[in-house]
Steps between C-alpha positions, in 0.01 A plus 500: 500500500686722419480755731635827436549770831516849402617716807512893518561739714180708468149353393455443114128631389262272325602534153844463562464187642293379229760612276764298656257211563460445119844590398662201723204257408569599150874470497489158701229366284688621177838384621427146672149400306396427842095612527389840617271304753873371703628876542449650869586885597466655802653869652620552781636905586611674793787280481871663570696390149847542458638825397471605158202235463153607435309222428604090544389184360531160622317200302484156595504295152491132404877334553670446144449821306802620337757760557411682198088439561588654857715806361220583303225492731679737715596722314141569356372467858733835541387627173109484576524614883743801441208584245262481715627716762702750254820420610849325367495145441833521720334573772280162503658201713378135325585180662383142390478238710530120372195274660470149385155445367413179709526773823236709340092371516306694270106441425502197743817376276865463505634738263674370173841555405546757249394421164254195639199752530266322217423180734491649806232809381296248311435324821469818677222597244364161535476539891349879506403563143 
């Protein structure tokens, strides 16, 4: 948690990906002061988008963020992927989806809410170093 969905159309290549990878781990990490070791991304292509759309984004992130923390995320999101696939940041789709943290298990433990991340990763280090 979070997870972040990139869809496109066609298949991104390697470096791309990577590209994209650290630019949303970045940003969230950056924006939220969650830990890089809480941000998922996967692909997906060969996925019909809606017209005018060349690449989408939908993240799943921790319940109580703010408006503003939100705007910002996606709009870097779009930044970072049109980048990596040389296109216009108008052409990237982000969506964020609001989970509450007691719905999300993460290293055998109930995630924190945002901003309670000390406690819960010193027991995580305690439990797996």
């Amino acid at each position: 948690m979070p997870l972040y969905t990139v869809t496109t159309k066609q298949a991104l290549d390697a470096p791309s990906k990577q590209r994209i990878v650290n630019g949303i781990t970045d940003t969230h990490c950056a924006v939220t002061l969650a830990p890089a070791m809480f941000v998922q991304v996967i692909f997906s292509f060969g996925i019909e988008l809606r017209k005018g759309c060349k690449a989408h984004v939908l993240g799943s992130i921790r319940s109580g963020r703010s408006d503003d923390v939100k705007a910002r995320l996606k709009t870097a999101f779009a930044k970072h992927i049109a980048e990596a696939m040389s296109i216009n940041a108008d052409l990237v789709q982000t969506e964020l989806l609001d989970v509450p943290a007691n719905c999300v298990i993460e290293g055998g433990a109930i995630m924190p809410e945002p901003g309670e991340e000390a406690a819960w990763l010193e027991s995580y280090y305690q439990r797996y170093g």
